[in-house]
ZAMARGU-4260 file (C-alpha; in steps of 0.2 Angstrom, whole numbers, plus 5000, padded with zeros to 4 digits):
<rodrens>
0) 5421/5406/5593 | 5405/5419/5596 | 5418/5433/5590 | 5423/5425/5573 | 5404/5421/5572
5) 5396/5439/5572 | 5414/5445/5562 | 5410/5433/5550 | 5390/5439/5549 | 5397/5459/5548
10) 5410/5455/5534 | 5394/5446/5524 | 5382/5460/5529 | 5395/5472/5523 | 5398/5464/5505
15) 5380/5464/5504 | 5381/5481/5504 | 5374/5485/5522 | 5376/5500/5530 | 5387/5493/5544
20) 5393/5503/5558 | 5413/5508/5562 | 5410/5504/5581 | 5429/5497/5586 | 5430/5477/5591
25) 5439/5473/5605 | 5454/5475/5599 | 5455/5491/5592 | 5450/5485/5576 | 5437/5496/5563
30) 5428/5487/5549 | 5423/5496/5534 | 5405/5494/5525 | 5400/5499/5506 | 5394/5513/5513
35) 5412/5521/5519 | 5416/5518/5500 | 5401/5528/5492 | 5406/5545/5481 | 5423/5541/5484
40) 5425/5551/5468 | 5424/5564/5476 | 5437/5561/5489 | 5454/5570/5487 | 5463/5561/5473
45) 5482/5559/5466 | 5486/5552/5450 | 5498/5536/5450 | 5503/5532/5432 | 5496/5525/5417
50) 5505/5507/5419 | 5506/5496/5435 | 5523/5490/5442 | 5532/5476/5433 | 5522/5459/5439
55) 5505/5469/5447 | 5491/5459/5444 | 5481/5477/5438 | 5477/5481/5419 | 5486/5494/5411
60) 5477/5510/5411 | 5476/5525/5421 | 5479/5523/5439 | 5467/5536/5450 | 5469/5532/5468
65) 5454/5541/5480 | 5461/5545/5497 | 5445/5548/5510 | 5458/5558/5524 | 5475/5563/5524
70) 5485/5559/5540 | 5492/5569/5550 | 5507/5579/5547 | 5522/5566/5551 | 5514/5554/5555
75) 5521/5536/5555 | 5504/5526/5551 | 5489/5531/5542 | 5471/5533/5554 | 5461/5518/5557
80) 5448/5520/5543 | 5459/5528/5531 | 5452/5522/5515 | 5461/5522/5498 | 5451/5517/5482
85) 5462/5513/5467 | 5451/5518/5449 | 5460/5508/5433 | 5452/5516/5420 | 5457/5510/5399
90) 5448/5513/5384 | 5436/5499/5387 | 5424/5505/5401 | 5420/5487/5403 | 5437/5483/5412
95) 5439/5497/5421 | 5446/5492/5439 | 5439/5498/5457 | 5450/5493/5473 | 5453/5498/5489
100) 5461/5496/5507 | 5455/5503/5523 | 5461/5502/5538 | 5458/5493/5552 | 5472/5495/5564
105) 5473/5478/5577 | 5482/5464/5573 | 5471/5463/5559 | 5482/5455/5540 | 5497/5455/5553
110) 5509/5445/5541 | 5503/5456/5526 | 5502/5475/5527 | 5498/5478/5544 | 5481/5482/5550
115) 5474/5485/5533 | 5461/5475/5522 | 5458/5474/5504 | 5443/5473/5495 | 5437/5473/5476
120) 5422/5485/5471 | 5409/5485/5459 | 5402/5502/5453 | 5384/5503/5457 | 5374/5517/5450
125) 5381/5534/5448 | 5391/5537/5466 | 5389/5520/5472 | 5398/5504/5475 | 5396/5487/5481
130) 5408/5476/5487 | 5414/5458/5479 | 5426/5452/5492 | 5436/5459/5505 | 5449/5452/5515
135) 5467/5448/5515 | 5467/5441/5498 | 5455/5437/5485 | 5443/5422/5485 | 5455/5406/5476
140) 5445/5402/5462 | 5432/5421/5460 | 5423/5426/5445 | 5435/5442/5447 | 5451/5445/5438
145) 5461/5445/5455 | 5453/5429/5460 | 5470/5420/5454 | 5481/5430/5462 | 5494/5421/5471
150) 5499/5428/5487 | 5485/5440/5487 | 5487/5460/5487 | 5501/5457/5500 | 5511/5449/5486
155) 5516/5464/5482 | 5510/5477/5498 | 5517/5471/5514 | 5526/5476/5529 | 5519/5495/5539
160) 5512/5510/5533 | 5529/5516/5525 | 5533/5499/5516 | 5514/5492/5510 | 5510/5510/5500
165) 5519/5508/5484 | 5510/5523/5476 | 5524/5538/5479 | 5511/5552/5481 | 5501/5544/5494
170) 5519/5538/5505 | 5518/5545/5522 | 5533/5556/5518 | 5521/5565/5508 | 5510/5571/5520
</rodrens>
């Protein structure tokens, strides 16, 4: 109870747009703040298309996604605290898209993509973000364009490291 207590005040702190720290739980698992997000513009960056797949919840626009490490070289799983930020961008500034996943290894979204978390950002200032929401799915019923979503980002990104990644440039085969 005292765990899911102080995980609970971290994830609020953290869509606050706390610093936080990356100290490992227990269990292995990381927990990303606003702060591991910040300039992710200037992370190394791979261009995914201009349309999402048939069904994806994302507008149509072009699809930057932000990539704060690359693994290893064959590797089988990305590093806990990999971050990727997916940057929708169309003609109207106004509906541009920010989301990301990060990695938390553990037993963390275990029926979903494994070990990761998702989150939906909001662009704050020049280089910064904050965070909306963050966990395995969208709040039902959020002011945000994924709070509908049925079955959450998992909908779609599910399974390990070489099924959830559906962007082919950022697959682990690539790296």
């Amino acid at each position: 109870m005292i765990r899911t207590w102080a995980l609970g005040i971290a994830v609020l702190s953290s869509g606050c747009g706390g610093a936080g720290t990356s100290a490992p739980s227990d269990d292995g698992e990381v927990l990303a703040f606003a702060s591991h997000f910040q300039n992710y513009r200037q992370w190394e960056s791979f261009l995914t298309g201009e349309d999402p797949i048939d069904g994806s919840p994302h507008v149509a626009g072009r699809h930057t996604v932000y990539l704060n490490k690359r693994p290893p070289h064959g590797s089988t799983s990305f590093p806990v605290l990999t971050i990727m930020v997916k940057e929708i961008k169309t003609d109207d500034p106004a509906k541009t898209e920010i989301v990301a996943r990060a990695k938390r290894a553990g037993t963390y979204n275990s029926a979903g993509a494994v070990g990761w978390e998702w989150f939906e950002l909001a662009p704050v200032g020049e280089n910064g973000v904050s965070i909306v929401w963050r966990n395995v799915s969208p709040p039902v019923g959020s002011d945000s364009y994924l709070g509908d979503l049925k079955g959450g980002c998992n909908a779609c990104h599910h399974g390990d490291d070489t099924q959830s990644i559906l962007s082919a440039p950022l697959q682990l085969s690539q790296f």
